[in-house]
C-alpha positions in Angstrom: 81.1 -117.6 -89.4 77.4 -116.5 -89.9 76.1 -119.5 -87.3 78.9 -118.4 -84.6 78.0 -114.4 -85.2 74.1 -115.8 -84.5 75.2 -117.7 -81.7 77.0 -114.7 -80.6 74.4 -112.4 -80.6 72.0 -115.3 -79.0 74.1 -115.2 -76.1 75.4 -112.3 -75.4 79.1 -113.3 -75.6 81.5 -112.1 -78.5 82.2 -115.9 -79.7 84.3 -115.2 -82.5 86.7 -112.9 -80.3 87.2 -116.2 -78.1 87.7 -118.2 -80.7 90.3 -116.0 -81.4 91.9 -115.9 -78.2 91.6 -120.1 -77.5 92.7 -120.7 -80.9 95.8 -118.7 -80.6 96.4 -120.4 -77.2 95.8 -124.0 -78.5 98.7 -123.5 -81.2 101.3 -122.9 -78.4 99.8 -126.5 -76.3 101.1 -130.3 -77.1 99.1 -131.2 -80.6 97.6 -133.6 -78.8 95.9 -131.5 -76.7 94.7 -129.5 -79.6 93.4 -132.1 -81.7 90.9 -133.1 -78.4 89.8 -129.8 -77.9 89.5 -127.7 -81.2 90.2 -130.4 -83.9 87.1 -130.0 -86.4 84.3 -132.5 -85.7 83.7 -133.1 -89.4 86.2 -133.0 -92.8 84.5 -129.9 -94.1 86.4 -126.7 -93.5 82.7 -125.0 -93.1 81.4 -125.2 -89.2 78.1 -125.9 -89.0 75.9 -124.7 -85.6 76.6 -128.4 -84.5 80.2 -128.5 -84.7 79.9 -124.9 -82.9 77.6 -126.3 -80.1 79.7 -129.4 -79.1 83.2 -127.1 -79.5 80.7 -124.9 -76.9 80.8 -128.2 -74.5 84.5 -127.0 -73.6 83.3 -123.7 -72.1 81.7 -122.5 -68.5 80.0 -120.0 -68.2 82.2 -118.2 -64.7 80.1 -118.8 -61.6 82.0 -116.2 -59.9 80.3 -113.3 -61.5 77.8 -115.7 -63.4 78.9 -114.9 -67.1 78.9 -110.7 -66.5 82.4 -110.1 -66.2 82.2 -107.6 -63.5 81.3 -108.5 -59.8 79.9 -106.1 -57.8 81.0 -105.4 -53.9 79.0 -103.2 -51.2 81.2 -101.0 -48.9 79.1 -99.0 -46.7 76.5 -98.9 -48.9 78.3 -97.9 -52.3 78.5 -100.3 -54.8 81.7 -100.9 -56.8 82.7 -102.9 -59.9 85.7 -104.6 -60.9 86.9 -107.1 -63.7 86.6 -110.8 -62.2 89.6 -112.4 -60.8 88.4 -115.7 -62.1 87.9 -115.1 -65.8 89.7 -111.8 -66.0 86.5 -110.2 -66.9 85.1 -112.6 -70.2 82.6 -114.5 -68.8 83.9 -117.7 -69.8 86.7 -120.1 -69.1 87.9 -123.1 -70.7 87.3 -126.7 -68.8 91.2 -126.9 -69.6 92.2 -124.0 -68.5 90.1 -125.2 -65.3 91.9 -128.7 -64.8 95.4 -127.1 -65.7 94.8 -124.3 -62.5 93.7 -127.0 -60.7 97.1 -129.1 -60.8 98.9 -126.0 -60.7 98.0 -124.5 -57.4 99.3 -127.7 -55.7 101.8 -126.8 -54.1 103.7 -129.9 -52.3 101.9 -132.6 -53.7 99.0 -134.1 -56.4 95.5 -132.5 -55.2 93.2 -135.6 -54.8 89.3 -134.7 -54.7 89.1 -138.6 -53.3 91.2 -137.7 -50.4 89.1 -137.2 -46.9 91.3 -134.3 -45.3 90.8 -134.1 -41.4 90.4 -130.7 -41.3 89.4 -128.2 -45.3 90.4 -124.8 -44.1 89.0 -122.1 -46.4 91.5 -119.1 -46.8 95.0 -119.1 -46.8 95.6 -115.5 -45.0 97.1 -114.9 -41.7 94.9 -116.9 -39.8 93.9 -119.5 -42.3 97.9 -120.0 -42.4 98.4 -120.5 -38.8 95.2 -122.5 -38.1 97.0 -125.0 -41.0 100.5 -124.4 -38.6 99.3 -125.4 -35.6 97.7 -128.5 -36.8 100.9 -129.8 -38.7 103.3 -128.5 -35.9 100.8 -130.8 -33.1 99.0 -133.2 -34.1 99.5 -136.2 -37.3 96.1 -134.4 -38.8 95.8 -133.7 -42.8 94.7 -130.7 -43.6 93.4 -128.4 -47.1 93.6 -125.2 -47.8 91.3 -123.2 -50.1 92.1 -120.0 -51.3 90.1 -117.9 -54.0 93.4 -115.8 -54.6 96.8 -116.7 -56.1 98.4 -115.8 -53.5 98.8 -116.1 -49.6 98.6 -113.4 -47.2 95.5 -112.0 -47.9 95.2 -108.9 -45.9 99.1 -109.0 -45.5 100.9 -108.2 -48.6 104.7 -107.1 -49.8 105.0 -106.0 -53.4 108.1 -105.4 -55.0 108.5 -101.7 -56.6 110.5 -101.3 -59.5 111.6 -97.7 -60.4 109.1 -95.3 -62.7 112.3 -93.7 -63.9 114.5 -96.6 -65.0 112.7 -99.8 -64.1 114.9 -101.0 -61.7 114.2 -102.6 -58.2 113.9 -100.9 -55.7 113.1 -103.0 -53.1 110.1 -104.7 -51.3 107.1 -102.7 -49.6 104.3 -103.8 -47.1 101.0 -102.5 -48.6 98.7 -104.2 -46.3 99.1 -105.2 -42.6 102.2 -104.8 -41.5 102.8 -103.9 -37.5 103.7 -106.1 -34.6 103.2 -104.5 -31.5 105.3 -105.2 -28.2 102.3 -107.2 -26.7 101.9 -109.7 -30.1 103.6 -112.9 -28.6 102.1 -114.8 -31.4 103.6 -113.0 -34.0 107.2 -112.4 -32.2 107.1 -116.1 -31.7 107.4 -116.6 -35.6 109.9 -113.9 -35.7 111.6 -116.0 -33.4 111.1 -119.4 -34.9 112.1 -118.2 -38.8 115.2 -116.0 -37.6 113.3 -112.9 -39.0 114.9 -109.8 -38.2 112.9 -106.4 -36.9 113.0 -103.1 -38.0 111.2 -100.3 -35.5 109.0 -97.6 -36.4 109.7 -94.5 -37.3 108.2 -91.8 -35.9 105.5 -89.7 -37.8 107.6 -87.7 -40.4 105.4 -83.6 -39.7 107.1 -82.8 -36.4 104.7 -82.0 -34.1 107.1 -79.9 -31.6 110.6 -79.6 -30.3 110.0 -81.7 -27.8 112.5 -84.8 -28.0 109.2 -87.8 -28.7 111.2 -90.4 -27.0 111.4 -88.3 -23.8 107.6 -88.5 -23.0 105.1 -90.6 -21.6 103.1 -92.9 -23.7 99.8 -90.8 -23.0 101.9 -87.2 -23.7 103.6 -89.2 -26.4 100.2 -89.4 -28.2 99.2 -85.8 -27.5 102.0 -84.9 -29.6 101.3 -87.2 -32.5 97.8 -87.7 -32.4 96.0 -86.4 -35.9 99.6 -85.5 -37.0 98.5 -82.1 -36.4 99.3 -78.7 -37.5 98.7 -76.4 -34.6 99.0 -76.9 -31.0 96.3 -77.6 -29.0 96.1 -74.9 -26.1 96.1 -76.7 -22.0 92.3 -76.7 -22.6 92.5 -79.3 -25.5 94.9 -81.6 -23.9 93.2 -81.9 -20.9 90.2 -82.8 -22.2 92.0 -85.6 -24.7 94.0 -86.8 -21.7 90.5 -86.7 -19.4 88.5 -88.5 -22.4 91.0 -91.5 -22.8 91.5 -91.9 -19.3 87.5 -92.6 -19.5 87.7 -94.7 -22.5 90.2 -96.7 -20.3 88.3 -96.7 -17.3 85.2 -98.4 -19.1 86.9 -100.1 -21.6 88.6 -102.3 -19.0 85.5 -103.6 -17.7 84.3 -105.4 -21.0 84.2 -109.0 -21.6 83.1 -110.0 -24.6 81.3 -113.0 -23.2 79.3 -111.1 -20.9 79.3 -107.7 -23.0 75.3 -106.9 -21.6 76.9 -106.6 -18.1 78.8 -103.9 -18.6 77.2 -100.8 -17.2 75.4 -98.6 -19.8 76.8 -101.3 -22.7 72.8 -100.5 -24.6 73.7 -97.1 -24.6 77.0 -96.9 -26.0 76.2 -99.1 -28.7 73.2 -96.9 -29.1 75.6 -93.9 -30.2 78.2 -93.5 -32.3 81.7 -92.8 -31.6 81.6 -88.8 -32.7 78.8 -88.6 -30.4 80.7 -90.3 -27.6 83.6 -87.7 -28.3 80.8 -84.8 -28.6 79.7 -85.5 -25.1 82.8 -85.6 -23.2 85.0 -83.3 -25.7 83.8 -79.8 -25.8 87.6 -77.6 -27.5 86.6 -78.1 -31.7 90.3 -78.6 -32.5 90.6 -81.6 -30.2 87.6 -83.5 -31.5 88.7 -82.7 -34.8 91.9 -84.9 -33.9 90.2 -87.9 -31.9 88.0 -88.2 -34.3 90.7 -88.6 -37.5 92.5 -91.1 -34.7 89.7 -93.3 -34.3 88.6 -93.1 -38.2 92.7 -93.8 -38.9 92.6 -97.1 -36.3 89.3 -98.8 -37.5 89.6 -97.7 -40.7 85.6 -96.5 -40.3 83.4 -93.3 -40.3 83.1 -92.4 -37.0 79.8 -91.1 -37.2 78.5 -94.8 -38.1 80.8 -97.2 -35.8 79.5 -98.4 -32.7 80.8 -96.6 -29.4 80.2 -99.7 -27.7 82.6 -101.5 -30.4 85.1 -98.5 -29.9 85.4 -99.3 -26.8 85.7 -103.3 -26.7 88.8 -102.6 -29.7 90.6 -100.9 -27.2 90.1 -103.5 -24.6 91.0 -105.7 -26.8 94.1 -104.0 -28.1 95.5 -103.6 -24.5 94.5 -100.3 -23.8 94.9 -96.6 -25.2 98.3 -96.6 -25.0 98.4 -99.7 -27.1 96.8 -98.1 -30.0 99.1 -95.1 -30.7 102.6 -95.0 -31.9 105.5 -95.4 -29.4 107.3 -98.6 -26.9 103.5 -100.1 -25.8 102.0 -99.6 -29.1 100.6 -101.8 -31.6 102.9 -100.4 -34.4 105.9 -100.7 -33.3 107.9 -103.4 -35.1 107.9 -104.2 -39.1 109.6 -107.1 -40.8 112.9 -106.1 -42.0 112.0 -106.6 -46.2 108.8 -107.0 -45.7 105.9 -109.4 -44.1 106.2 -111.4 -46.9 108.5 -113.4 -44.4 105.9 -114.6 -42.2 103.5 -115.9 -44.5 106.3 -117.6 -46.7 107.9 -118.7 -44.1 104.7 -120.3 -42.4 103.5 -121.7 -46.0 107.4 -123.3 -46.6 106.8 -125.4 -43.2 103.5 -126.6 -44.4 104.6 -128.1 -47.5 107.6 -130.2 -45.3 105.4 -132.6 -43.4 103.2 -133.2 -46.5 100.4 -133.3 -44.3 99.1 -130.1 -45.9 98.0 -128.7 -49.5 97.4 -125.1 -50.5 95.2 -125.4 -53.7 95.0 -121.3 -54.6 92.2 -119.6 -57.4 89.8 -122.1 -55.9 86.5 -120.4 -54.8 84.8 -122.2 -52.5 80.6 -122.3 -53.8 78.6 -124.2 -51.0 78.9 -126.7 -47.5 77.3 -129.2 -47.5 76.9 -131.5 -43.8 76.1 -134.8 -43.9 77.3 -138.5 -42.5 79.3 -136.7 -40.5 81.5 -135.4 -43.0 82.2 -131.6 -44.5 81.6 -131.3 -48.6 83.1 -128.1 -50.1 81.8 -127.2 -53.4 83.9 -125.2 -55.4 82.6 -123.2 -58.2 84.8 -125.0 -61.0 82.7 -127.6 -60.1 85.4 -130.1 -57.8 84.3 -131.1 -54.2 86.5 -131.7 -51.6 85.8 -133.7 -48.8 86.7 -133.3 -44.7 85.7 -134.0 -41.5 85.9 -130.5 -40.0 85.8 -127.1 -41.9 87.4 -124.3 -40.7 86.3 -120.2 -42.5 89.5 -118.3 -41.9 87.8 -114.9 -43.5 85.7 -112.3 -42.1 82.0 -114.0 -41.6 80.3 -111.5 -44.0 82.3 -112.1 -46.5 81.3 -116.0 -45.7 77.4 -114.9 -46.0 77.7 -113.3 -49.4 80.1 -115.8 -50.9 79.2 -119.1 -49.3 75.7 -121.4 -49.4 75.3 -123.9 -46.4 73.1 -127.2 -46.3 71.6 -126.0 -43.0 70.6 -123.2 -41.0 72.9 -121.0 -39.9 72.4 -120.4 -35.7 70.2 -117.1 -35.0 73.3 -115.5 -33.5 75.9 -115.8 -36.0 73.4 -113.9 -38.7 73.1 -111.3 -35.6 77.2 -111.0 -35.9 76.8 -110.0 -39.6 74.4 -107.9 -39.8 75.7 -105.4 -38.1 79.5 -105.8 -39.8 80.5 -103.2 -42.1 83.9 -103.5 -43.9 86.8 -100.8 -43.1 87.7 -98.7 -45.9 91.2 -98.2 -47.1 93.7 -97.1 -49.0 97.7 -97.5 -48.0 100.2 -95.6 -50.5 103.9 -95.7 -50.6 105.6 -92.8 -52.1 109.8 -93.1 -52.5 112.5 -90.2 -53.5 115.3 -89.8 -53.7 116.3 -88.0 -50.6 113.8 -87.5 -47.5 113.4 -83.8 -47.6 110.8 -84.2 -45.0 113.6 -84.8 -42.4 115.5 -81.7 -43.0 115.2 -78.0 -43.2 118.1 -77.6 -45.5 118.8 -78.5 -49.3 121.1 -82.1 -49.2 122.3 -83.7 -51.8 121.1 -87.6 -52.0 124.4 -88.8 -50.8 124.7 -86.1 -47.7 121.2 -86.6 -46.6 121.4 -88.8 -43.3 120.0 -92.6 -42.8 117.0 -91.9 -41.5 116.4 -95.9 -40.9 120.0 -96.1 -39.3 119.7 -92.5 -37.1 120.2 -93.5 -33.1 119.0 -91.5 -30.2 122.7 -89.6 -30.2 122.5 -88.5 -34.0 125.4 -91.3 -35.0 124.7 -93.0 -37.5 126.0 -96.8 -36.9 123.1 -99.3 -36.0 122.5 -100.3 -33.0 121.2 -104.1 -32.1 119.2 -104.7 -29.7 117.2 -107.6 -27.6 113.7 -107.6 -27.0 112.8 -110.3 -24.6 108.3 -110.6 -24.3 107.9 -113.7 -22.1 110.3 -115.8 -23.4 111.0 -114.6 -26.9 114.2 -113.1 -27.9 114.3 -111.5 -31.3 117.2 -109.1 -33.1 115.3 -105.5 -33.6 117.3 -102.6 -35.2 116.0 -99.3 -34.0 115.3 -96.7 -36.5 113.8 -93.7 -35.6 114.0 -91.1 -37.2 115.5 -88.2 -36.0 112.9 -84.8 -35.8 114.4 -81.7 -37.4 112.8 -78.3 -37.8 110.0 -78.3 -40.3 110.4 -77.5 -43.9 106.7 -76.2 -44.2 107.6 -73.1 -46.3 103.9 -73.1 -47.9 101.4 -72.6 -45.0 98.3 -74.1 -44.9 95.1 -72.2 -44.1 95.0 -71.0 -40.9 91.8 -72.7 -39.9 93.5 -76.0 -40.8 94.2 -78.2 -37.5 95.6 -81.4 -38.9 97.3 -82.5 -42.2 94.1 -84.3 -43.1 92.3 -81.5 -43.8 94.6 -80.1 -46.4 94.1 -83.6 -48.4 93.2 -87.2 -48.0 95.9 -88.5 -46.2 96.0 -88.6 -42.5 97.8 -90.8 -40.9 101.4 -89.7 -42.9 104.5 -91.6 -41.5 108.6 -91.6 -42.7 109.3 -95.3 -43.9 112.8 -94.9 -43.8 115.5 -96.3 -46.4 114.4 -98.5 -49.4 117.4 -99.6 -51.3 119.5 -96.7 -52.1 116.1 -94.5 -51.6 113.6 -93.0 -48.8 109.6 -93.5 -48.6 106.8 -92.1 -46.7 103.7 -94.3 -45.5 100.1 -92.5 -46.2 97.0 -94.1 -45.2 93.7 -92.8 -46.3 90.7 -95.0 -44.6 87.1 -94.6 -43.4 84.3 -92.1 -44.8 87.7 -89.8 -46.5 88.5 -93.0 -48.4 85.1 -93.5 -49.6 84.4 -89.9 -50.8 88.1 -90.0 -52.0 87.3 -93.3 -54.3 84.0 -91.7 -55.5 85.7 -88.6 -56.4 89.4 -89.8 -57.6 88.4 -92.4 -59.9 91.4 -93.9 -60.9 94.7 -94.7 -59.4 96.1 -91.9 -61.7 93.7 -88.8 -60.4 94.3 -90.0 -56.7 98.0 -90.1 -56.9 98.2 -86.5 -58.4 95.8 -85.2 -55.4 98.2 -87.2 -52.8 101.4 -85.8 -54.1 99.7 -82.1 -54.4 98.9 -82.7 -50.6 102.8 -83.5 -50.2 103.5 -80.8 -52.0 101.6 -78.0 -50.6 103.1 -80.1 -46.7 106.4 -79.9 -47.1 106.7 -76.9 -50.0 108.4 -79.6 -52.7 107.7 -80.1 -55.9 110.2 -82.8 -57.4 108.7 -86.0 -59.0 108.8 -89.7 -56.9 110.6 -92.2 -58.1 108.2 -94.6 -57.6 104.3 -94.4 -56.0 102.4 -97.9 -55.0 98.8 -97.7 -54.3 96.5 -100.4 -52.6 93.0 -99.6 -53.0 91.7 -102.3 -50.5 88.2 -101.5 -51.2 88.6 -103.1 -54.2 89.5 -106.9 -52.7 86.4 -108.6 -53.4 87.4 -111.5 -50.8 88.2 -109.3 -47.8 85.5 -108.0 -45.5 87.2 -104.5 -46.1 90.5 -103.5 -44.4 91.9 -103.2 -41.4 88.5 -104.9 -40.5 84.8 -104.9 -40.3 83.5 -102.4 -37.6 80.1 -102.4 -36.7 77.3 -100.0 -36.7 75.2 -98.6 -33.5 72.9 -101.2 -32.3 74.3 -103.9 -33.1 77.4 -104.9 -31.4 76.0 -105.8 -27.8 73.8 -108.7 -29.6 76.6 -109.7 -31.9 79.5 -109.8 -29.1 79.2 -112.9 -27.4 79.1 -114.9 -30.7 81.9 -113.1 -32.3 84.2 -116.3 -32.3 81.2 -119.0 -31.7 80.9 -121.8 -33.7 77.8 -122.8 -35.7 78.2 -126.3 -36.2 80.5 -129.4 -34.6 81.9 -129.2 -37.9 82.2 -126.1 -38.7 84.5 -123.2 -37.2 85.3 -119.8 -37.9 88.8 -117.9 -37.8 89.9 -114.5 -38.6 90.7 -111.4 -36.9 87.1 -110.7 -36.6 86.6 -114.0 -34.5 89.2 -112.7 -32.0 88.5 -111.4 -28.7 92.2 -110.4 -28.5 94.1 -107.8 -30.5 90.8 -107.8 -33.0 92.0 -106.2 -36.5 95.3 -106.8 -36.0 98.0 -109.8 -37.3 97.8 -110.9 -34.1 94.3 -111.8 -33.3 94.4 -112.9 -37.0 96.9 -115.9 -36.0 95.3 -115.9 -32.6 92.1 -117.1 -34.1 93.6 -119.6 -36.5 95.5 -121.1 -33.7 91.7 -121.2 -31.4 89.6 -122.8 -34.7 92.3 -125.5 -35.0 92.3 -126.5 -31.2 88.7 -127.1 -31.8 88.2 -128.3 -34.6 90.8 -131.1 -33.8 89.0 -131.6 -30.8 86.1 -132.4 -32.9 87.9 -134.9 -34.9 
């Protein structure tokens, strides 16, 4: 034990405690299995430095945070440190344990590194997922997926919640992307195709008036929900939010990505941010306060260090102002019914059917190499997989600090990055037993109302409807919930305009029914998500600061029975979530090459290669469905 204690201390890595561990898991394996790996090498029952070295042999030092443990991730400018995914924060992994993750992430069939695929598609999220879809739906082509998680999705996510009071489940909740928006064709046309049913959004849960919300115009309909605020604005205000997004319409609607330096002024407002866009044309304090929390609650960015000129191509992108709020022409419409797990399961079921396609998951993809016309993807366990076409279905920063390529990336695409900075969120679900931000009475759980099955008359049977966007027919319950007189008994402070300055959420919206229980939606996101993380540590100190900011909302005190938190700033393979925003001065270069490709054998995917319905699902498969066209083209 003295030699392993010195070989210990020589490198830096507690070898008896893994010893320990491997040993321990060696006596649960087939003895054949343990006799080749921790057999002794000679009849003594003494280990000598030797015997220690070669048993050494069996262990790799974990490329993915190169033997620390920890891997460090810049968001807007703050580093953070987490445990690594790949060796759960030791170091080390066994070559075993390597070769047995390897055969188990195949899902249809045996993973051969022999194999030349057609097309190696790195990331199985959204886009990744529908690149691979497209492919096997249209053409005979084989194709690979790589993906460093153990899971699909990734941005999209449903996670089950089990009760903190009992254990039980509850049901299943969307902590990451979640909307489909009435213009997402894409996205209803898998609704369509796997018989997925749609639930509508309910409106924000602080009633912003007594006006009826379904009653007004789409623009109105925003100035009543817009910041989620506290006091009303006075005529002033709204007219100069309804005169500065009828401007941010009027210019916006002239940008083409393509040709982004012909837009008039486009150096300029990429030159300044969008709080000094809002400065210049908004003059009433209480309405910039609320455009700005909008805008930060959208991209998911500081507003003081996002490009106007970006600003303005997301809205373009998006379909216009009216397309970004809630409401019928809004991108937030629609949610899965049970959760968006259904599109991504349903897409990776279909691949495995043709047994054209492989999803190999916990596989980190190192380096590209090009040559003889082929694509080689080194992996940091150390397999290579070979294709003729490579396709990056992740955000291209993310590519630039994970990836290393053979050869020179274009001029342009280095342009995209290095402007990019990941969006910064958090998305909590908070359930209870009864939605007492509904009503201004004391019910009972089992008098309260459905607020996911209330109908514009109060009744409460559900009512099916048809949807029908070009050609797509899908079943959507409506569910919104209907607005009662506020329960606010405990008044903020008077100089407070909207709910996000009386704690970090700001964007606050009823869920409706989960199970036999209710939950509200709170997003926290940009430069109050950062300062939130730096000051709120853990998941523990943040919840209690989130339900204080319920508390002090809606005057109630009772315990949740269940909180989920999704700290996305901690996803070391997303560029950030929603999506990477960029600073000023930088997006009128990096436009035109946003979905470019840099090689005839390489292509990039992603919601940030979309020109259409950027950081949503939609450009996300969009994208997917683009790089696949062209790559196969390339074939």
């Amino acid at each position: 034990m003295d030699d392993l204690g010195a070989l210990s201390a020589a490198c830096g890595v507690d070898l008896v405690k893994l010893k320990q561990k491997y040993s321990a898991m060696a006596a649960d394996r087939p003895q054949v299995v343990q006799d080749t790996v921790f057999a002794p090498a000679t009849k003594s029952s003494m280990l000598t430095s030797q015997d220690i070295a070669n048993r050494l042999d069996n262990y790799k030092v974990c490329k993915a945070c190169s033997g620390q443990g920890i891997v460090k991730t810049l968001y807007n400018h703050r580093v953070m440190e987490s445990n690594c995914e790949e060796c759960n924060g030791e170091g080390v992994i066994t070559e075993n344990e390597i070769n047995s993750d390897n055969n188990s992430n195949n899902n249809f069939d045996e993973l051969d590194t022999d194999i030349i695929y057609d097309v190696i598609i790195v990331g199985a999220g959204l886009s990744g997922l529908a690149c691979a879809d497209y492919i096997t739906q249209n053409t005979d082509r084989t194709c690979l997926i790589l993906e460093s998680r153990d899971r699909p999705g990734g941005r999209i996510f449903t996670e089950k919640v089990y009760s903190s009071i009992d254990g039980t489940f509850i049901g299943n909740v969307d902590i990451g992307g979640q909307w489909i928006g009435a213009k997402h064709n894409q996205m209803l046309q898998y609704v369509k195709r796997f018989q997925l049913s749609l639930d509508e959004q309910l409106y924000p849960s602080v009633p912003p008036s007594s006006d009826d919300i379904q009653q007004l115009s789409p623009l109105d309909q925003y100035l009543s929900l817009v910041g989620y605020r506290l006091k009303e604005l006075d005529e002033a205000g709204k007219q100069q939010i309804i005169d500065f997004f009828t401007k941010v319409d009027q210019i916006s609607a002239s940008i083409d990505v393509k040709n982004i330096k012909d837009v008039v002024n486009s150096a300029y407002y990429d030159s300044i941010s969008i709080n000094d866009f809002i400065r210049e044309h908004v003059h009433d304090r209480e309405a910039r306060i609320q455009l700005n929390i909008f805008f930060e609650t959208i991209i998911a960015c500081n507003t003081h260090n996002c490009s106007c000129l970006f600003m303005l191509f997301y809205v373009q992108s998006s379909g216009g102002v009216s397309s970004l709020g809630d409401g019928d022409e809004g991108a937030q419409k629609y949610k899965v019914r049970d959760g968006i797990q259904n599109v991504y399961n349903s897409l990776v079921k279909d691949l495995s059917l043709g047994g054209r396609c492989i999803i190999s998951y916990n596989t980190c993809c190192d380096s590209i190499i090009v040559e003889n016309k082929l694509v080689t993807v080194h992996n940091y366990d150390g397999t290579r997989y070979k294709g003729r076409t490579i396709v990056l279905a992740m955000g291209l920063d993310t590519v630039l600090q994970r990836i290393s390529f053979n050869i020179p990336l274009p001029r342009e695409k280095l342009l995209v990055s290095k402007g990019m900075v990941g969006g910064m969120a958090i998305k909590v679900i908070i359930i209870y037993d009864y939605p007492f931000w509904l009503s201004n009475t004391t019910h009972s759980p089992l008098t309260v109302v459905d607020a996911a099955e209330v109908v514009d008359d109060g009744t409460s049977a559900p009512v099916d409807q048809s949807i029908d966007v070009e050609n797509v027919s899908v079943e959507v319950t409506t569910g919104t919930s209907k607005i009662i007189e506020s329960t606010h008994d405990a008044t903020p402070p008077v100089q407070a305009v909207t709910i996000g300055e009386i704690g970090p959420i700001k964007n606050l919206f009823d869920g409706g029914k989960l199970g036999e229980y209710y939950y509200l939606v709170g997003l926290i996101t940009g430069g109050t998500c950062q300062q939130f993380i730096k000051d709120y540590q853990t998941m523990e100190a943040r919840q209690a600061e989130i339900l204080n900011q319920i508390n002090i909302m809606y005057n109630h005190n009772s315990d949740p029975v269940g909180y989920v938190e999704k700290n996305w700033c901690e996803e070391s393979y997303s560029s950030g979530c929603f999506a990477s925003s960029f600073t000023p001065n930088s997006f009128h270069r990096a436009a035109p090459f946003l979905s470019s490709n840099v090689h005839d054998r390489i292509f990039f995917a992603g919601s940030e290669s979309s020109k259409d319905f950027y950081g949503y699902m939609e450009g996300a498969a969009l994208a997917g469905i683009c790089a696949a066209k062209e790559s196969v083209k390339h074939l």
